[in-house]
C-alpha positions in Angstrom: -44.2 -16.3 -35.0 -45.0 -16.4 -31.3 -42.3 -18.1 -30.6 -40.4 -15.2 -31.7 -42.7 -12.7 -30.1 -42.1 -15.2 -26.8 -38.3 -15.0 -27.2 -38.5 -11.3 -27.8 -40.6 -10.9 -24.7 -38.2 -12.7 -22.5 -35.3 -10.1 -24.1 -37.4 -7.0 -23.4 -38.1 -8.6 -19.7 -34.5 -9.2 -19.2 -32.9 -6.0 -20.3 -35.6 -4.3 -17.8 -34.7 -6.6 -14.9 -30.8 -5.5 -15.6 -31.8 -2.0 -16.5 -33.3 -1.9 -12.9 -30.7 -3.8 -11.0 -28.4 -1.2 -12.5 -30.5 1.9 -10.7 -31.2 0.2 -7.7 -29.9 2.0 -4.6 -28.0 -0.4 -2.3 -28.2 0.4 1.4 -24.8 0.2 3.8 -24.8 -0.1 7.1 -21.5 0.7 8.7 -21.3 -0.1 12.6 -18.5 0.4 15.1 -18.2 0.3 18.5 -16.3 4.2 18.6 -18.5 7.3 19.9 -19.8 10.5 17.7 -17.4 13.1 17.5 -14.0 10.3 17.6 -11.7 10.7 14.5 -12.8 7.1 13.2 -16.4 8.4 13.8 -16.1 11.6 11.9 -13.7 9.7 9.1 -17.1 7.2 8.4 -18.7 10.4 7.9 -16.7 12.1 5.3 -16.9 8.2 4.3 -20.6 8.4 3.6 -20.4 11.6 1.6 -18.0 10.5 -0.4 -19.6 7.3 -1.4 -23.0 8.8 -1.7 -21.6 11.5 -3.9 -19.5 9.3 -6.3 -21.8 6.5 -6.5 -24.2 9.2 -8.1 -26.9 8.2 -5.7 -26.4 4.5 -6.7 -25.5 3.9 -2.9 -26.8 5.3 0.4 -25.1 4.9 3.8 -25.9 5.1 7.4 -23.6 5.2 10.3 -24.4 3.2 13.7 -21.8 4.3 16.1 -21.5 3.1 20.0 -22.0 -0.6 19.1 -25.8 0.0 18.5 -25.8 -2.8 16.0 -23.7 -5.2 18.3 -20.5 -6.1 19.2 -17.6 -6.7 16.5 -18.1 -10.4 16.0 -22.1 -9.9 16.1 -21.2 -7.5 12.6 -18.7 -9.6 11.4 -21.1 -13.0 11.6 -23.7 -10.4 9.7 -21.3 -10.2 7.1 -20.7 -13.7 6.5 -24.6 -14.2 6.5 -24.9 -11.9 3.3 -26.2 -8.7 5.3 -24.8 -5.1 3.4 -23.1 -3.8 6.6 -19.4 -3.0 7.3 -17.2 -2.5 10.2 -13.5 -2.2 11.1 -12.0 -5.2 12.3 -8.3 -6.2 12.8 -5.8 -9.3 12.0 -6.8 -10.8 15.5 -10.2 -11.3 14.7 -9.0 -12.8 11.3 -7.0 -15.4 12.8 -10.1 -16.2 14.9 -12.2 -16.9 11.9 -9.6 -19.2 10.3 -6.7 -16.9 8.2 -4.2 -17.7 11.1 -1.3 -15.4 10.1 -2.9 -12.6 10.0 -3.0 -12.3 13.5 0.4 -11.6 13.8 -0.1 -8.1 12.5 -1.8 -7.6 15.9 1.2 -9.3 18.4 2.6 -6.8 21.1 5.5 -4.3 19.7 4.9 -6.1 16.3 5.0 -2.7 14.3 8.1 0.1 14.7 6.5 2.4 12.7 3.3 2.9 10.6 5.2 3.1 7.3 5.9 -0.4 8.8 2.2 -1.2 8.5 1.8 0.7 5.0 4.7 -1.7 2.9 3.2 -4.9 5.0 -0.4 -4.3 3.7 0.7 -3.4 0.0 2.8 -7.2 -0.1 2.5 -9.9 -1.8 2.2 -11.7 1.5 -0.7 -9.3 2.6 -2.5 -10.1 -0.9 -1.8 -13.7 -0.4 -3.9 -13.5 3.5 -7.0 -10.7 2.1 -7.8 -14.0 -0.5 -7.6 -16.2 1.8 -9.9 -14.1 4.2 -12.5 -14.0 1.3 -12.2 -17.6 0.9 -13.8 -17.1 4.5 -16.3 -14.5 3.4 -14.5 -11.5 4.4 -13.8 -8.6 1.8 -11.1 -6.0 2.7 -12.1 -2.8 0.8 -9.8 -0.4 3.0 -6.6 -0.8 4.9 -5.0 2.7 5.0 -6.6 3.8 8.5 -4.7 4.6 11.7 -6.4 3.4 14.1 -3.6 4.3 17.1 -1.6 3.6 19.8 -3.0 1.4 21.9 -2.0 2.6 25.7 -3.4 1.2 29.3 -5.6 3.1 31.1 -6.4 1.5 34.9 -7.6 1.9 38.5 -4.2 1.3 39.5 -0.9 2.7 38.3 1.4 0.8 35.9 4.8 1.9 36.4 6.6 -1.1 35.3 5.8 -4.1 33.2 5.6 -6.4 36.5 3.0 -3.9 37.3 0.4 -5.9 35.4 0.5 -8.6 37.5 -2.8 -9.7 38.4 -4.2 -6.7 36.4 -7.5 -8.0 34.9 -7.3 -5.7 31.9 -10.3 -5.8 29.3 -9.7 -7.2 25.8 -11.5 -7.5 22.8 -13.0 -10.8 22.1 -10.1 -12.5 20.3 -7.1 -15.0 21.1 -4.8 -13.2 20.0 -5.1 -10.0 21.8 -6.0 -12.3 25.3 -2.4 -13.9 25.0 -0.9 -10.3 24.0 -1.9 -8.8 27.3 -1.3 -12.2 29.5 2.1 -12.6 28.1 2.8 -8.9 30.0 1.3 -10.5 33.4 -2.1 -9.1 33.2 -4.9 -11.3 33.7 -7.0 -10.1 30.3 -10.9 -10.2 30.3 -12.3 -10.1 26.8 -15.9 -8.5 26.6 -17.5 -5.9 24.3 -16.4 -2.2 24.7 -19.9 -0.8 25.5 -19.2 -3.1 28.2 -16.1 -2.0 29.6 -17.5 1.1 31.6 -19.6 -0.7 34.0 -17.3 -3.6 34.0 -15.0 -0.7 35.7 -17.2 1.1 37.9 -18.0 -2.4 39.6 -14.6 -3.4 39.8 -15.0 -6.5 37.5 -11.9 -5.3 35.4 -9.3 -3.0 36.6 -8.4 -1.3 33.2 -8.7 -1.5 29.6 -6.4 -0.9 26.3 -7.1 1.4 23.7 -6.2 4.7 21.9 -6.4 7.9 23.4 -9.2 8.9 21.5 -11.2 6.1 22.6 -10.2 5.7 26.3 -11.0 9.4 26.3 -14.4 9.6 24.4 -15.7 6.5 26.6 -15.1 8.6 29.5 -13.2 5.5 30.7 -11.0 8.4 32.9 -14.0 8.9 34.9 -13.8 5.4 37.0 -9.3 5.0 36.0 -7.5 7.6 37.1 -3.7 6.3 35.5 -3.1 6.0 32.2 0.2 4.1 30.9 1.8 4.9 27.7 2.8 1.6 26.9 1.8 1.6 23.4 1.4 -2.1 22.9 0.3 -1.8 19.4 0.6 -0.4 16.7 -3.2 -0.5 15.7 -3.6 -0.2 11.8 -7.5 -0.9 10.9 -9.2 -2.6 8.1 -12.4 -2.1 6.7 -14.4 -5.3 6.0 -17.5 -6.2 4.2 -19.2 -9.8 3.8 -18.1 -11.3 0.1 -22.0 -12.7 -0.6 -22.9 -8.5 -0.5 -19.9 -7.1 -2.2 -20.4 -9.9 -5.2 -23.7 -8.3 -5.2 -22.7 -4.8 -6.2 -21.9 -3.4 -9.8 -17.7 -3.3 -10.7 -18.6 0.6 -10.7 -19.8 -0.1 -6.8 -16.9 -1.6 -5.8 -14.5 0.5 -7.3 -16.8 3.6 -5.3 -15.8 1.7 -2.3 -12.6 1.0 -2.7 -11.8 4.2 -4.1 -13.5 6.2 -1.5 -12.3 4.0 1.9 -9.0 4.6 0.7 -9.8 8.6 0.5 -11.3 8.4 3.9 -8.3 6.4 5.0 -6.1 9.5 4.5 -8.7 11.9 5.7 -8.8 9.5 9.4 -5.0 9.6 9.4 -4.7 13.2 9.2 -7.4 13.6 11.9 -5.2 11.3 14.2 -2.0 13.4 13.4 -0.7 15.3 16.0 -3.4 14.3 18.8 -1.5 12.9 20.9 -0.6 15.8 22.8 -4.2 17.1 22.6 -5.5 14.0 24.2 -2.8 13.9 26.7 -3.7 17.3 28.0 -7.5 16.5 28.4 -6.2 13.8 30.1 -4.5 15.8 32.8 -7.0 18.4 32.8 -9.2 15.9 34.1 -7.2 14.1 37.0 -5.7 11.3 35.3 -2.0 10.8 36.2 0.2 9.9 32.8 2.7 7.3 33.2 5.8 7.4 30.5 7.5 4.0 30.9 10.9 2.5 29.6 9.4 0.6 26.5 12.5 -1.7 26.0 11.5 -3.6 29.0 7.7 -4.1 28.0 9.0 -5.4 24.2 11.5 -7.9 25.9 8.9 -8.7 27.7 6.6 -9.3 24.9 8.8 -11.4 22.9 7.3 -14.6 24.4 4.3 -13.9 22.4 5.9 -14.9 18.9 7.0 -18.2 21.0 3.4 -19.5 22.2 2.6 -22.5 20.8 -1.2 -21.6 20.4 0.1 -19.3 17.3 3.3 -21.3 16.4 1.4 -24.8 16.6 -0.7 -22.7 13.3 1.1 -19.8 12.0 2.7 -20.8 8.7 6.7 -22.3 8.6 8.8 -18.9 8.7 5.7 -16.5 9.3 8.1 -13.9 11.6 11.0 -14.0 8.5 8.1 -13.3 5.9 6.3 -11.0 7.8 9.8 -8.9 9.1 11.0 -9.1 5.5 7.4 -7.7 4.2 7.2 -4.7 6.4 10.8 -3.7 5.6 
């Protein structure tokens, strides 16, 4: 008898501890190094409301924009530690953590178009890299987001691509994106985007690469007065989460999160429609000469990239054929 009221005990005890579990709120953190009021900023927004609102409650999110919780890799060695946070991050920071083909969805003039991007990531040989990424302890829950054109802005005008020459450029802290901009001749300076600002004012870099909306909202104009439309990527973004914390959540969680990045995904990416010309104009308003160049000669240029033995020394046998065929 008390062995069965011991065994009953323990069954009552569990179903409570699950019954719990089940009701507890999990916490996100989602950090990024883009200001209030960009469209990636406002897009994590209407990301929190929808995950608060389908997730009944179950999950509760707050937004640290302007790199207040550190730089990209800071986050993304978070993740890997367990810690519920989430942040956008890119194929170049992927091949630095070990999934060396991805980074060649972030080589110079590597995308024609974004429906380019769309087929790649819905492949068999973008399912193949995401596993291998969580084998790292990466989760991909979103990669629908337009993230933009990445143009040059600097304190000295880029007309043509030998104009980079000794152009100490600021980069994101990643191999891939270092060799993109020194294949073109500039001399690139990787450093934290919260960084960059200063960095120019002091004259330690002499420009920086980004979208509009982020050259702009950093107020990067203020200190670079030319900005080149060189569009060196295509930037699509994916949003990432540590495996240990995802594994944590409920299947109904992770479906909420899926679900809803992919819903916020298409909300960002009609924010970024059409701003182009918007930007452009503030731009101008504000001083800043805009330089139209003759693209052909920045992608043959480029080319050398997908020659470097730093990437063809580790990228898979045939990775330009797969990846060509993929996006097609």
């Amino acid at each position: 008898m008390k062995k069965l009221i011991v065994l009953l005990m323990s069954i009552i005890m569990t179903f409570l501890f699950l019954a719990h579990g089940a009701n507890k709120v999990v916490s996100i953190q989602i950090g990024y190094e883009n200001n209030p009021g960009e469209p990636f900023d406002q897009a994590c927004r209407e990301w929190k409301r929808l995950i608060e609102e389908k997730s009944n409650g179950t999950m509760k999110v707050e937004l640290f924009p302007s790199s207040q919780l550190g730089s990209k890799n800071d986050l993304i060695d978070q993740m890997i530690a367990g810690d519920s946070v989430i942040t956008l991050a890119d194929g170049a920071f992927y091949a630095d953590r070990g999934v060396a083909d991805m980074g060649i969805t972030f080589g110079p003039y590597f995308f024609e178009t974004w429906d380019e991007a769309w087929k790649l990531v819905k492949s068999d040989w973008w399912k193949s890299q995401s596993d291998l990424l969580e084998q790292k302890g990466l989760k991909i829950v979103a990669a629908n987001w337009i993230y933009g054109d990445r143009h040059t802005l600097s304190r000295k005008p880029i007309r043509t691509v030998a104009d980079f020459n000794g152009q100490k450029i600021r980069v994101p802290n990643n191999l891939i994106q270092v060799k993109g901009l020194e294949i073109m001749g500039a001399t690139p300076t990787p450093m934290p985007l919260g960084e960059a600002y200063t960095a120019l004012q002091q004259g330690t870099i002499d420009g920086l690469e980004n979208p509009l909306p982020v050259l702009y909202n950093g107020k990067f104009h203020e200190v670079a007065k030319y900005l080149t439309l060189d569009a060196h990527v295509k930037n699509f973004t994916t949003l990432i989460c540590g495996t240990i914390f995802f594994n944590t959540l409920t299947q109904e969680q992770q479906k909420v999160l899926f679900e809803t990045g992919e819903e916020a995904g298409i909300f960002n990416n009609k924010l970024q429609e059409n701003l182009t010309k918007e930007m452009l104009d503030k731009f101008k308003a504000e001083g800043v000469e805009i330089i139209e160049v003759d693209i052909a000669k920045f992608k043959e240029k480029a080319k050398g990239f997908y020659e470097l033995p730093e990437f063809t020394s580790k990228w898979s046998k045939g990775l330009v054929e797969a990846t060509d065929k993929a996006k097609k």
